[in-house]
mmCIF file as Biopython writes it, N, C-alpha, C and O atoms, coordinates in Angstrom:
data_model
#
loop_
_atom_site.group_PDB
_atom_site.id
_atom_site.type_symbol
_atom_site.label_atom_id
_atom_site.label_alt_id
_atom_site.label_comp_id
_atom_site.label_asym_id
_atom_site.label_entity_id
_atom_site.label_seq_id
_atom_site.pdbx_PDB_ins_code
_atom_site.Cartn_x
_atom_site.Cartn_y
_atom_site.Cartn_z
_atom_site.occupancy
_atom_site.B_iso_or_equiv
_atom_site.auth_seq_id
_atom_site.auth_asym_id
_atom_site.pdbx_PDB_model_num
ATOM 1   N N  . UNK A ? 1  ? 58.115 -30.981 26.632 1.0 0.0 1  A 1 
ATOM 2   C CA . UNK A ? 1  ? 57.766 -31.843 27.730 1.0 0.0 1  A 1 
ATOM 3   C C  . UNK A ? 1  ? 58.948 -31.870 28.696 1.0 0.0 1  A 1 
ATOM 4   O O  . UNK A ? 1  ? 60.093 -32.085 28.297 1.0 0.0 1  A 1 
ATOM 5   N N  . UNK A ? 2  ? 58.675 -31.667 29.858 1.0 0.0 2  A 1 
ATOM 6   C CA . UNK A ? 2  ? 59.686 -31.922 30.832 1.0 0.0 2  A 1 
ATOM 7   C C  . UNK A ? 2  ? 60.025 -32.882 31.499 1.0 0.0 2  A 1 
ATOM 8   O O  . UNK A ? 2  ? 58.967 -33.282 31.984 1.0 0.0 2  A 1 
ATOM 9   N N  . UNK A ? 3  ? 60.935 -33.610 31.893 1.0 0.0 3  A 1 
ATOM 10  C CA . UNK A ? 3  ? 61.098 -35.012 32.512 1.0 0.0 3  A 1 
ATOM 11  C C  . UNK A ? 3  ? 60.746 -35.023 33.782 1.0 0.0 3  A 1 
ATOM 12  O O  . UNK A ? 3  ? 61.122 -33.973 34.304 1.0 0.0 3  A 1 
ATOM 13  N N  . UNK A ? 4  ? 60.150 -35.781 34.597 1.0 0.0 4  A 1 
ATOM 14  C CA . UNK A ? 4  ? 60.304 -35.281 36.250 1.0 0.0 4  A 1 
ATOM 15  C C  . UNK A ? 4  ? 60.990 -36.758 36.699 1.0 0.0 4  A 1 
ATOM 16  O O  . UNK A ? 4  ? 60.763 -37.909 36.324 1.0 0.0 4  A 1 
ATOM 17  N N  . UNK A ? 5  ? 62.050 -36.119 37.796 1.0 0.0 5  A 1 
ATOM 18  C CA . UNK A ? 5  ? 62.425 -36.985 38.388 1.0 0.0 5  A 1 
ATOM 19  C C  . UNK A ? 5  ? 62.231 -38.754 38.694 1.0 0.0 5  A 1 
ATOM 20  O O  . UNK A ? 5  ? 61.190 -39.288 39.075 1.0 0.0 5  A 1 
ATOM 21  N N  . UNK A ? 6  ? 63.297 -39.313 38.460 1.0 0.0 6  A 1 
ATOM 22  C CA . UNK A ? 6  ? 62.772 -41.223 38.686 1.0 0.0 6  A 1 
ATOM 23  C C  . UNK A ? 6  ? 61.752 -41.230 37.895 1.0 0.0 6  A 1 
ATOM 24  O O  . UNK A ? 6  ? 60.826 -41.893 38.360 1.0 0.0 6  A 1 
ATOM 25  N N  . UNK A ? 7  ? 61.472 -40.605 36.551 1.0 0.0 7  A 1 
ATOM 26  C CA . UNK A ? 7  ? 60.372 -40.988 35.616 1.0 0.0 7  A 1 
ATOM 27  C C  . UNK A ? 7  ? 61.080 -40.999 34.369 1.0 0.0 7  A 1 
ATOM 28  O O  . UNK A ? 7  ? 60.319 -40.963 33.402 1.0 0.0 7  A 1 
ATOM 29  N N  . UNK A ? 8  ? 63.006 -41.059 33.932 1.0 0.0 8  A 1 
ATOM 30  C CA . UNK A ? 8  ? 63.700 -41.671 33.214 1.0 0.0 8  A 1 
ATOM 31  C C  . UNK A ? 8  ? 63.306 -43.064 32.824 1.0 0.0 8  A 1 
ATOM 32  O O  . UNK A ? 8  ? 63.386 -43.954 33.670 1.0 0.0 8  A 1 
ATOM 33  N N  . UNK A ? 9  ? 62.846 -43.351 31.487 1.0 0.0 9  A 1 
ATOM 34  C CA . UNK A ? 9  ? 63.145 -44.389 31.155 1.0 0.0 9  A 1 
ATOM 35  C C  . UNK A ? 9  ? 63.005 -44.196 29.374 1.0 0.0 9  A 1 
ATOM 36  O O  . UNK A ? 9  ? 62.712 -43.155 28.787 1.0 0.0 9  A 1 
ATOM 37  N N  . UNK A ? 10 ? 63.389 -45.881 28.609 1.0 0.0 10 A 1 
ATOM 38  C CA . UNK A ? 10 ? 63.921 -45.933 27.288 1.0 0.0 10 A 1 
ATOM 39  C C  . UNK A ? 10 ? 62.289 -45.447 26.809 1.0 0.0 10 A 1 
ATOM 40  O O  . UNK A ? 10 ? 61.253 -45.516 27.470 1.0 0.0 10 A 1 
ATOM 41  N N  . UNK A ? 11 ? 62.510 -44.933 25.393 1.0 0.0 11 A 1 
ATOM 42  C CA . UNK A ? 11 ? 61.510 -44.542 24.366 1.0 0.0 11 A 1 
ATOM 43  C C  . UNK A ? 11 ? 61.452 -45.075 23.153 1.0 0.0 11 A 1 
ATOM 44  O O  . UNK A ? 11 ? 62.545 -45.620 23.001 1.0 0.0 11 A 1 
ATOM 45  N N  . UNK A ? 12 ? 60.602 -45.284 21.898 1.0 0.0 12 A 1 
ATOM 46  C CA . UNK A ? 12 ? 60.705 -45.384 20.576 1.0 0.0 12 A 1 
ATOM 47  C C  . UNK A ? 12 ? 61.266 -43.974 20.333 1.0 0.0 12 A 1 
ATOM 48  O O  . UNK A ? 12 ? 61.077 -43.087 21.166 1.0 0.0 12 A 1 
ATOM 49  N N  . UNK A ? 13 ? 61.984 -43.750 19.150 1.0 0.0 13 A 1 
ATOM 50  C CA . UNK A ? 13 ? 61.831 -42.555 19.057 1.0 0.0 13 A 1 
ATOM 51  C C  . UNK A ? 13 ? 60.792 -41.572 18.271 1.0 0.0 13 A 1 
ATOM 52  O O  . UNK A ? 13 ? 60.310 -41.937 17.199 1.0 0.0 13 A 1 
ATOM 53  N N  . UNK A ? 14 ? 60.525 -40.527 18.749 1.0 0.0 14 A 1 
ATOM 54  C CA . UNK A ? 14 ? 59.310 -39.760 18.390 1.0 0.0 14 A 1 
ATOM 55  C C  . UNK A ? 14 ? 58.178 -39.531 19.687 1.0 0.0 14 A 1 
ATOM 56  O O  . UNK A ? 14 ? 57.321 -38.672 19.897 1.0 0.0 14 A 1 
ATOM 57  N N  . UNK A ? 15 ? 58.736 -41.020 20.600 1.0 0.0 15 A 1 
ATOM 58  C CA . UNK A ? 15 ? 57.568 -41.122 21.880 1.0 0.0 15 A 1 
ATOM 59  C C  . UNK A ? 15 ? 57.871 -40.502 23.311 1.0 0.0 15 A 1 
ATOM 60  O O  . UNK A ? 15 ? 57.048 -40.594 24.221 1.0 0.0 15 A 1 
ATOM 61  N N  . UNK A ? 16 ? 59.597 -39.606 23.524 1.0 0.0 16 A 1 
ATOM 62  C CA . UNK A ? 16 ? 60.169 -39.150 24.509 1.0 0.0 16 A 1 
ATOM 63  C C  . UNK A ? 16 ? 60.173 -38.251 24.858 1.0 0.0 16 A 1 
ATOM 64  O O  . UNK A ? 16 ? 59.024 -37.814 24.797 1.0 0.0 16 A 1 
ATOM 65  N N  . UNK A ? 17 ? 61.199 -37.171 25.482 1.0 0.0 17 A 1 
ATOM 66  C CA . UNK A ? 17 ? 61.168 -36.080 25.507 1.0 0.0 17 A 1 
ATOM 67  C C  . UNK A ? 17 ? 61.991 -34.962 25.234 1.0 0.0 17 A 1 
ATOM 68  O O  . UNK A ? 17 ? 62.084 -33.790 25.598 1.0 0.0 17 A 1 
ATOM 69  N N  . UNK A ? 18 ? 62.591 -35.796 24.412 1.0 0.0 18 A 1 
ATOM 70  C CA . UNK A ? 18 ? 63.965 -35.670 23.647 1.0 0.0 18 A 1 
ATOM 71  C C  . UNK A ? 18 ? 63.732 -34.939 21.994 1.0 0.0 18 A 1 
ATOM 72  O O  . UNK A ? 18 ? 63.917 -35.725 21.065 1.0 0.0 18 A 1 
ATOM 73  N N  . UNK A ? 19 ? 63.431 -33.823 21.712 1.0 0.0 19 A 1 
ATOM 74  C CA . UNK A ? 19 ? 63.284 -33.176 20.552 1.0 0.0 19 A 1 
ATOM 75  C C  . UNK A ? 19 ? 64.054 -33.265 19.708 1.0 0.0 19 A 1 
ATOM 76  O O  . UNK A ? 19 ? 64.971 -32.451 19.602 1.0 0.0 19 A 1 
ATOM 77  N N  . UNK A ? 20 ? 63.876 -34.369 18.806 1.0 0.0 20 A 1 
ATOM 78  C CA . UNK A ? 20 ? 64.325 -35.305 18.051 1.0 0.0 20 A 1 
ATOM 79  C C  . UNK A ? 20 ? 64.327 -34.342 16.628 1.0 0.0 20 A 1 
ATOM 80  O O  . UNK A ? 20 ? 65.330 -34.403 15.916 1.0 0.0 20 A 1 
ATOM 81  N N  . UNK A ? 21 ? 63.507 -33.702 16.341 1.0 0.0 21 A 1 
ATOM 82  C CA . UNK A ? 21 ? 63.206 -33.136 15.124 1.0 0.0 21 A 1 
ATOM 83  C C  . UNK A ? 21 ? 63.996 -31.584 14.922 1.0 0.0 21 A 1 
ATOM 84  O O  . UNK A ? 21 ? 64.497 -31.012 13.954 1.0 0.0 21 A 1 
ATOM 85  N N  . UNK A ? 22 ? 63.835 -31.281 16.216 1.0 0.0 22 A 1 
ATOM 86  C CA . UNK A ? 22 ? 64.620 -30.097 15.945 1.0 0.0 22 A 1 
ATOM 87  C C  . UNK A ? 22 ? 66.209 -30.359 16.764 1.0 0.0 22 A 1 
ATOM 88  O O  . UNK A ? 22 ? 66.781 -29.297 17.013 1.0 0.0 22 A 1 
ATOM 89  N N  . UNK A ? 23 ? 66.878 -31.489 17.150 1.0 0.0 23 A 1 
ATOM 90  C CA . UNK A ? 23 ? 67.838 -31.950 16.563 1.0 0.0 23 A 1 
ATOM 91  C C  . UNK A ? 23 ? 68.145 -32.164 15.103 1.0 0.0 23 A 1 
ATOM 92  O O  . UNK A ? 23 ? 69.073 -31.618 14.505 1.0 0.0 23 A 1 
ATOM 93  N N  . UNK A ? 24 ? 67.337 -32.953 14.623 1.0 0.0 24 A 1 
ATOM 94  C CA . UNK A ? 24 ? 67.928 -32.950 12.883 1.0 0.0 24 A 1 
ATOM 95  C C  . UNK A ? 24 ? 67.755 -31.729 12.165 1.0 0.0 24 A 1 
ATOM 96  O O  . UNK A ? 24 ? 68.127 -31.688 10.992 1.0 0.0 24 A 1 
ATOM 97  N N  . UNK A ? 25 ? 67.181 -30.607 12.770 1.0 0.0 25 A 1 
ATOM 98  C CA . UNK A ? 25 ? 67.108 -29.537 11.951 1.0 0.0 25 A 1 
ATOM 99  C C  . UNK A ? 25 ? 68.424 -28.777 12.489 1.0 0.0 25 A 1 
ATOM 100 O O  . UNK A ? 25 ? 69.408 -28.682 11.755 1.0 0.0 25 A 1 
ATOM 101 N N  . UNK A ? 26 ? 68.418 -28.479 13.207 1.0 0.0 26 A 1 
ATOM 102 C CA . UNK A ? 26 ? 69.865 -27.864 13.622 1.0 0.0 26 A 1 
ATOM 103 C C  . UNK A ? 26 ? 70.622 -28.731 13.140 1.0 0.0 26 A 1 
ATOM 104 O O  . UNK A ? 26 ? 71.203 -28.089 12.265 1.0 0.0 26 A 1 
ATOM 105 N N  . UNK A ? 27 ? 71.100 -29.963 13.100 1.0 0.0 27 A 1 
ATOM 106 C CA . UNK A ? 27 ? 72.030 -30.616 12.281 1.0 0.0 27 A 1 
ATOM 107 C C  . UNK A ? 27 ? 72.044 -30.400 10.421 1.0 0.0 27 A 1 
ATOM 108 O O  . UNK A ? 27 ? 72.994 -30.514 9.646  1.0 0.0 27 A 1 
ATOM 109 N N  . UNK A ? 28 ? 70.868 -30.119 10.196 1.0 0.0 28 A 1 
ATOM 110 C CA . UNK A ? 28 ? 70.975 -29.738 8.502  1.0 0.0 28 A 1 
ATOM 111 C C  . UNK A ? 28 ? 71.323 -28.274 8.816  1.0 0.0 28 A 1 
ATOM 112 O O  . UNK A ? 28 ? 72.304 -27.749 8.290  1.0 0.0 28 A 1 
ATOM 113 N N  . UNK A ? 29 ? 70.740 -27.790 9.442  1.0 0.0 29 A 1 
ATOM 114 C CA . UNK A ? 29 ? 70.791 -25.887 9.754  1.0 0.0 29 A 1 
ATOM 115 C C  . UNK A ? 29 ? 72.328 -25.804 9.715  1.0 0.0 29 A 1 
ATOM 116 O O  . UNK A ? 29 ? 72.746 -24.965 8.918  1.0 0.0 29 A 1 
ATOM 117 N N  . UNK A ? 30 ? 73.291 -26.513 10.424 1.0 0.0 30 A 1 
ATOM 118 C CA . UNK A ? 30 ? 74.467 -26.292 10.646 1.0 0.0 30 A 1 
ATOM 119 C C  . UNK A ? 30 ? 75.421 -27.042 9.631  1.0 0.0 30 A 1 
ATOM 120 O O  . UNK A ? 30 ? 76.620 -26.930 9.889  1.0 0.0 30 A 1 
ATOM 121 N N  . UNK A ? 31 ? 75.082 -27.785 8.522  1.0 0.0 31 A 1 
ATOM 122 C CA . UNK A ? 31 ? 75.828 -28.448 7.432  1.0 0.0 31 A 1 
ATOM 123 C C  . UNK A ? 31 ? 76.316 -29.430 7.617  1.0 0.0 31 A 1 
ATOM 124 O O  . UNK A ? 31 ? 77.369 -29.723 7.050  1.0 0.0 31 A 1 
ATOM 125 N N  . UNK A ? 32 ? 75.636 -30.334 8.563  1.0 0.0 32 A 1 
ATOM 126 C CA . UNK A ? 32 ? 75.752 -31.779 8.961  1.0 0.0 32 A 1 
ATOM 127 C C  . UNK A ? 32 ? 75.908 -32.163 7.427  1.0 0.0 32 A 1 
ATOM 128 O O  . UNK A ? 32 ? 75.592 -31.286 6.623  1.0 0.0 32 A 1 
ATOM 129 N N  . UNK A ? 33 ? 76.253 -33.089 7.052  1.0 0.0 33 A 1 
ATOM 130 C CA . UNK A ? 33 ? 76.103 -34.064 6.264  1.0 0.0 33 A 1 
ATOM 131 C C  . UNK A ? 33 ? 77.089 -35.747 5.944  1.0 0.0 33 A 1 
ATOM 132 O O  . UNK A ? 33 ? 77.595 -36.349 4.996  1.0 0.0 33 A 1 
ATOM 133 N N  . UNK A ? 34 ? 76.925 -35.882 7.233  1.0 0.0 34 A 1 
ATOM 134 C CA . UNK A ? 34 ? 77.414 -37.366 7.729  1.0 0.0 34 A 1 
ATOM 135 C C  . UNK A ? 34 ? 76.314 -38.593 8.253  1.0 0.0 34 A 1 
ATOM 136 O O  . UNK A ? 34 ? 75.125 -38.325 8.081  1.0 0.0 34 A 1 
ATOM 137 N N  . UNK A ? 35 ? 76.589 -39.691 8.771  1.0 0.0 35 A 1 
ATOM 138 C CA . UNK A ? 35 ? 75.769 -40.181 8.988  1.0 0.0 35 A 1 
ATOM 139 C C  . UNK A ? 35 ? 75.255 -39.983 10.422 1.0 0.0 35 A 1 
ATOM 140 O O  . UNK A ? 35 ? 76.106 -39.715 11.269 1.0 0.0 35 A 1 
ATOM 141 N N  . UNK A ? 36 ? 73.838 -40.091 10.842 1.0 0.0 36 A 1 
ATOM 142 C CA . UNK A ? 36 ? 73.625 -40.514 12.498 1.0 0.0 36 A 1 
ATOM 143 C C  . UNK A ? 36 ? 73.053 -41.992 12.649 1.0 0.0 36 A 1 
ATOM 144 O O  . UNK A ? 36 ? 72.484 -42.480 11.672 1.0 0.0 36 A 1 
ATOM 145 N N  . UNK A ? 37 ? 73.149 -42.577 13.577 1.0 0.0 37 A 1 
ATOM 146 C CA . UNK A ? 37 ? 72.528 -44.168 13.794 1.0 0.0 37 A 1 
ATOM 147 C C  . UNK A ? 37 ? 71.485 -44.421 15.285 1.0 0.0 37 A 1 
ATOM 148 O O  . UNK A ? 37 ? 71.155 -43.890 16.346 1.0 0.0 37 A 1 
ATOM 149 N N  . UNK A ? 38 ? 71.320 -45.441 14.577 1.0 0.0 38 A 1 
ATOM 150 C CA . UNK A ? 38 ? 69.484 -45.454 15.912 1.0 0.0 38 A 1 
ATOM 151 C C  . UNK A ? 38 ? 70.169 -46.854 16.608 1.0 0.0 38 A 1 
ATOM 152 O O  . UNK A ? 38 ? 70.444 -47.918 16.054 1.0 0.0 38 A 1 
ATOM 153 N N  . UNK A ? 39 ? 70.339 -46.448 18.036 1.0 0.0 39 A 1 
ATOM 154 C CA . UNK A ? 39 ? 70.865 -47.709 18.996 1.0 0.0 39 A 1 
ATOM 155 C C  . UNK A ? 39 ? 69.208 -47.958 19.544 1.0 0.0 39 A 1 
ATOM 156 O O  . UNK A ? 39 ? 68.401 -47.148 19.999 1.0 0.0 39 A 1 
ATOM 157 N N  . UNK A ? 40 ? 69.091 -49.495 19.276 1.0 0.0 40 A 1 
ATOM 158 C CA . UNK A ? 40 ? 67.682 -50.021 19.636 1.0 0.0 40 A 1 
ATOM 159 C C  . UNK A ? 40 ? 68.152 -49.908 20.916 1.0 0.0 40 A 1 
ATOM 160 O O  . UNK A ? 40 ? 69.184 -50.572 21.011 1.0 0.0 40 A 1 
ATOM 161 N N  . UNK A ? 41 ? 67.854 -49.350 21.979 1.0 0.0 41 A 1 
ATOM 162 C CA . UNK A ? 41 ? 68.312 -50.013 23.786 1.0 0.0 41 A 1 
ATOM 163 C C  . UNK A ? 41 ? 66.702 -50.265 24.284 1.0 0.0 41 A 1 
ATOM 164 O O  . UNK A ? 41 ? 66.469 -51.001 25.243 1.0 0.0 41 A 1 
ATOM 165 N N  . UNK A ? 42 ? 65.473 -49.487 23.434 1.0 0.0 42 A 1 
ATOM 166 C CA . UNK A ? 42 ? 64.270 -49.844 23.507 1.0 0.0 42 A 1 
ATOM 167 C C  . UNK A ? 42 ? 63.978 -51.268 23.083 1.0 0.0 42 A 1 
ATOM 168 O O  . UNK A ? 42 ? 64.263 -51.952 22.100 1.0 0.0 42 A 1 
ATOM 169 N N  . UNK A ? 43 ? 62.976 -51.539 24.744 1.0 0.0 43 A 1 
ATOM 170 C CA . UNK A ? 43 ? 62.309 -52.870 24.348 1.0 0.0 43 A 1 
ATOM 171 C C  . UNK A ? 43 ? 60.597 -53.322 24.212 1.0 0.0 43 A 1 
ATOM 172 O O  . UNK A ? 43 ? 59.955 -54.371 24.159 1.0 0.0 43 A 1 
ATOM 173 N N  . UNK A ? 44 ? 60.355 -52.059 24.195 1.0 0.0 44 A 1 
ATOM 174 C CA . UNK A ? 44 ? 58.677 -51.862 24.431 1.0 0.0 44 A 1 
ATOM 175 C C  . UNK A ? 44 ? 58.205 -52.353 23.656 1.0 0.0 44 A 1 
ATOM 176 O O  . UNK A ? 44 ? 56.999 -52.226 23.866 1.0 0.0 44 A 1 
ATOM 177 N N  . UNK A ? 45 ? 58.415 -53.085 22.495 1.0 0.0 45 A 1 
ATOM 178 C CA . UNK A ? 45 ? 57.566 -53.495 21.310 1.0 0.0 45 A 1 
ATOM 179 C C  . UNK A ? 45 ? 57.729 -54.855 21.376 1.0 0.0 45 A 1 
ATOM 180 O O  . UNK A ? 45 ? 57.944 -55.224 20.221 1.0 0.0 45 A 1 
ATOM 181 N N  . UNK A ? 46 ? 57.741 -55.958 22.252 1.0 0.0 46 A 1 
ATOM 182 C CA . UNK A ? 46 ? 57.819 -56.760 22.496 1.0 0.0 46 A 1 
ATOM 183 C C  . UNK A ? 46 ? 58.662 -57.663 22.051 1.0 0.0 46 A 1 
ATOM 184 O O  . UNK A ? 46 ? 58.825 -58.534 22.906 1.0 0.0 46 A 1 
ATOM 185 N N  . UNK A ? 47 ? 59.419 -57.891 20.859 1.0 0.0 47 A 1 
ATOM 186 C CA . UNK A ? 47 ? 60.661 -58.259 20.682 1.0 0.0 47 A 1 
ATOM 187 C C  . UNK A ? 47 ? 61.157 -57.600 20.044 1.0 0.0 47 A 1 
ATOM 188 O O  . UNK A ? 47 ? 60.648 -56.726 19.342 1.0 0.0 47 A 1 
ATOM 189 N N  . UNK A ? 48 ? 62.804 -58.018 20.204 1.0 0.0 48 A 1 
ATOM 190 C CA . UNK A ? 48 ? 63.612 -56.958 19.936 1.0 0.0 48 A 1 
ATOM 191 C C  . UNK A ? 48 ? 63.863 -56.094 18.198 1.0 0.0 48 A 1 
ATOM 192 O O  . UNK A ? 48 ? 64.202 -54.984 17.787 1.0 0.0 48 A 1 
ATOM 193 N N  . UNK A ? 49 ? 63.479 -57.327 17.667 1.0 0.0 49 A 1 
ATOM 194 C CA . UNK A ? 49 ? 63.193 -56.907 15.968 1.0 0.0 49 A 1 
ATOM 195 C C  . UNK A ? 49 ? 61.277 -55.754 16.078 1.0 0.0 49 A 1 
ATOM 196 O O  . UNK A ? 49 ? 60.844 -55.091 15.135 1.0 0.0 49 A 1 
ATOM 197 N N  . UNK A ? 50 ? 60.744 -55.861 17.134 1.0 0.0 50 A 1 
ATOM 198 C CA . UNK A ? 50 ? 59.378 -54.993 16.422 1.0 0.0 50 A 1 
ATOM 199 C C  . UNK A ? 50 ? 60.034 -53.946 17.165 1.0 0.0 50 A 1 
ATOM 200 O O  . UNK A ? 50 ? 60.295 -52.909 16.555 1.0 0.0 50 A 1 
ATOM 201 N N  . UNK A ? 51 ? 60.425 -54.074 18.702 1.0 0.0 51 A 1 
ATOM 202 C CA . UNK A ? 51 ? 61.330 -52.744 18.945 1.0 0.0 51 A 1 
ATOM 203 C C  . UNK A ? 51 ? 62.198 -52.074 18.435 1.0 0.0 51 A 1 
ATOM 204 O O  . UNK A ? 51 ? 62.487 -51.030 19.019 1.0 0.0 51 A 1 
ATOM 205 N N  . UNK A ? 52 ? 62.921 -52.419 17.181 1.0 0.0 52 A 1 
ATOM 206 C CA . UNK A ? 52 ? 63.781 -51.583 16.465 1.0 0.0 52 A 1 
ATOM 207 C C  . UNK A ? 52 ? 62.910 -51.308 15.234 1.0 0.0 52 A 1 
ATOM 208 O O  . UNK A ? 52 ? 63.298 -50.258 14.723 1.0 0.0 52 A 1 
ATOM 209 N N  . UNK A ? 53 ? 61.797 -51.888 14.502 1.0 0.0 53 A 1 
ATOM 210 C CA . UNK A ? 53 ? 61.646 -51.494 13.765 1.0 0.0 53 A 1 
ATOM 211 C C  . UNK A ? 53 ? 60.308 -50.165 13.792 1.0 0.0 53 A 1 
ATOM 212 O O  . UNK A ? 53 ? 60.155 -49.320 12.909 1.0 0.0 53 A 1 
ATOM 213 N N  . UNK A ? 54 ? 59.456 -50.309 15.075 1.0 0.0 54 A 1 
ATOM 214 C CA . UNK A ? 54 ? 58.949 -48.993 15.842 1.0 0.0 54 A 1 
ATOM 215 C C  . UNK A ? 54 ? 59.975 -47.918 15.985 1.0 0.0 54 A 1 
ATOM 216 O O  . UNK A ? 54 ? 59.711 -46.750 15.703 1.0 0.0 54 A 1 
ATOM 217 N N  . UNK A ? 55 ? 60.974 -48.245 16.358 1.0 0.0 55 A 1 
ATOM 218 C CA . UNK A ? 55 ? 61.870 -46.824 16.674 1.0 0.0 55 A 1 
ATOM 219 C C  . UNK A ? 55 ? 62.474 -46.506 15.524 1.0 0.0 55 A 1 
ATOM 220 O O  . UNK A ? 55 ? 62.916 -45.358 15.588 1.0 0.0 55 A 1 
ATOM 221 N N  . UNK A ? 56 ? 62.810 -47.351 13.871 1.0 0.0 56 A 1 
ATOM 222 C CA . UNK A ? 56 ? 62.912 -46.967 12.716 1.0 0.0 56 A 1 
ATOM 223 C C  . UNK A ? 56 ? 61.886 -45.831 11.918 1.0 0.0 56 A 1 
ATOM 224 O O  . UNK A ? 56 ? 61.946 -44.743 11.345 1.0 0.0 56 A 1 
ATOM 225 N N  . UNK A ? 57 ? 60.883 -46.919 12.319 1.0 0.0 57 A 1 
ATOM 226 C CA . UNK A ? 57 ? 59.808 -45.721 11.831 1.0 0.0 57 A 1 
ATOM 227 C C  . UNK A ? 57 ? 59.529 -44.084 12.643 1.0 0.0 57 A 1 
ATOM 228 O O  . UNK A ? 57 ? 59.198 -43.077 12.018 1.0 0.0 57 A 1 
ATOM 229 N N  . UNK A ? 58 ? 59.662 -44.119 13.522 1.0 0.0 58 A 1 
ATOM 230 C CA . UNK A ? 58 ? 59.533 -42.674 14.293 1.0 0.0 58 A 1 
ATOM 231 C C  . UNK A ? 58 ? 60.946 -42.522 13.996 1.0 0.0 58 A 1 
ATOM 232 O O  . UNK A ? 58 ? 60.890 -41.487 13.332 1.0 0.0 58 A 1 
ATOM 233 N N  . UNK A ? 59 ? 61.933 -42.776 14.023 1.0 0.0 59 A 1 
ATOM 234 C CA . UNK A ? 59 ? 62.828 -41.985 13.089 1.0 0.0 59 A 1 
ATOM 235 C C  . UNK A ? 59 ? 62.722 -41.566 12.007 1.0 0.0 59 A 1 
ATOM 236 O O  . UNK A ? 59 ? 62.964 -40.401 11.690 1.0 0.0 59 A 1 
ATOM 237 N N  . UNK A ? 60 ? 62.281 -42.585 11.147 1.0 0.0 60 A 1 
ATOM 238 C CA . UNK A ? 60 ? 62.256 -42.036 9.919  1.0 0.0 60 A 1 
ATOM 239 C C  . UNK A ? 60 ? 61.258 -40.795 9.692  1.0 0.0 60 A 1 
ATOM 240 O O  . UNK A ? 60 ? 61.473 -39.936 8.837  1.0 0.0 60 A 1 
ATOM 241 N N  . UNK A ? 61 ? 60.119 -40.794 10.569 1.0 0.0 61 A 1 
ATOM 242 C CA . UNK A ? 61 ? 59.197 -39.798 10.676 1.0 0.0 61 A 1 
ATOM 243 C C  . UNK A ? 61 ? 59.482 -38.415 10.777 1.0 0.0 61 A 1 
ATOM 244 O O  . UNK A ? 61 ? 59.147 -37.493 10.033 1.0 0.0 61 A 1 
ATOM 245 N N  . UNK A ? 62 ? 60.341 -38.417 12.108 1.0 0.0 62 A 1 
ATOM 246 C CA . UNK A ? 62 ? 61.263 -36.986 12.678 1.0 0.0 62 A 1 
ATOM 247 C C  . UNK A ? 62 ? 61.591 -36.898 11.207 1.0 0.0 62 A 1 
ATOM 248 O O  . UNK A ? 62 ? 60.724 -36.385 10.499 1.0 0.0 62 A 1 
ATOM 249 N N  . UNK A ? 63 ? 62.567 -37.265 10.704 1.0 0.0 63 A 1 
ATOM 250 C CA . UNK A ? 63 ? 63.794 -37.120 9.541  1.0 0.0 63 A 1 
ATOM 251 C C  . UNK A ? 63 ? 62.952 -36.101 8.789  1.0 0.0 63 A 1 
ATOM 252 O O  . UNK A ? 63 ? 63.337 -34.960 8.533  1.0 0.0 63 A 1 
ATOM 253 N N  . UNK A ? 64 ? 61.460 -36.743 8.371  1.0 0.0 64 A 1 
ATOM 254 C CA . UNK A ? 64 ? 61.203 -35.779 7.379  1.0 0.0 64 A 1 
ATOM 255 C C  . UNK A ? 64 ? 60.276 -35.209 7.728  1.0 0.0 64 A 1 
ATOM 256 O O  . UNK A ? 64 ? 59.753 -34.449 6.913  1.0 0.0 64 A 1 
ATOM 257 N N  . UNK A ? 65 ? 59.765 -35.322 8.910  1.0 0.0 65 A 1 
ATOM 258 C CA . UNK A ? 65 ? 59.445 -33.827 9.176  1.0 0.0 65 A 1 
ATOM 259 C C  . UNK A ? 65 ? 60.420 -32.301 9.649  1.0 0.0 65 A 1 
ATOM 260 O O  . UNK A ? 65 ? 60.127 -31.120 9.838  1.0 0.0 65 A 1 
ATOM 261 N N  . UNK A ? 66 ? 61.479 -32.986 9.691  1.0 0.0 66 A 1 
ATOM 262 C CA . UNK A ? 66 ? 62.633 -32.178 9.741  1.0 0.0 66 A 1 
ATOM 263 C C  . UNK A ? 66 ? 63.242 -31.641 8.417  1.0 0.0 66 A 1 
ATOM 264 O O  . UNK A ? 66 ? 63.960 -30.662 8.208  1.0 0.0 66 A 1 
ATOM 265 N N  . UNK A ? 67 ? 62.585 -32.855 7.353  1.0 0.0 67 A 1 
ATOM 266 C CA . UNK A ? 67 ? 63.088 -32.119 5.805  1.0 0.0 67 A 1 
ATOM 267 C C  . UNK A ? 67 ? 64.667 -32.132 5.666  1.0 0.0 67 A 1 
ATOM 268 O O  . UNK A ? 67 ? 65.497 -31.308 5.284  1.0 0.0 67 A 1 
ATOM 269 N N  . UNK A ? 68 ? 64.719 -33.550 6.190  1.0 0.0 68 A 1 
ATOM 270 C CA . UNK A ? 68 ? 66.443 -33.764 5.619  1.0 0.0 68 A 1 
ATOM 271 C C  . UNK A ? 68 ? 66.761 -35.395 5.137  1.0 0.0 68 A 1 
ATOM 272 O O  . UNK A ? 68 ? 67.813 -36.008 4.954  1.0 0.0 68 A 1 
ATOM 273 N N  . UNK A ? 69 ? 64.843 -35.900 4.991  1.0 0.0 69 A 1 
ATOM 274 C CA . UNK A ? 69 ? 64.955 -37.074 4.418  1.0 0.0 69 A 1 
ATOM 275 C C  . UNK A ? 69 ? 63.557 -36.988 3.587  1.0 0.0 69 A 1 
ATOM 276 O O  . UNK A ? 69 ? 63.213 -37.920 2.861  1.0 0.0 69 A 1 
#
């Protein structure tokens, strides 16, 4: 997906355009094995606890469909 112009804005993750999955695969591909962390700056889920825990879950989703969780 391509971004177009002044159409920047925050995502859950899994919902952007930011290839989230094949980030974590190149990070196992390359012998990552440290931690990464999820900054909630998303507020789409109407408060700030369902907005982090939407963008937990599509993380956690990527992770293993990436096969490094």
């Amino acid at each position: 997906m391509e971004a177009k112009p002044g159409a920047d804005e925050w995502a859950p993750m899994g919902a952007g355009i930011i290839d989230w999955e094949g980030q974590f695969r190149a990070l196992k591909r390359d012998g990552y094995r440290f931690a990464v962390s999820l900054e909630t700056h998303w507020r789409g889920g109407g408060t700030p606890e369902k907005s982090s825990r939407e963008s937990w879950a599509g993380m956690k989703k990527l992770l293993q469909k990436a096969q490094v969780l």
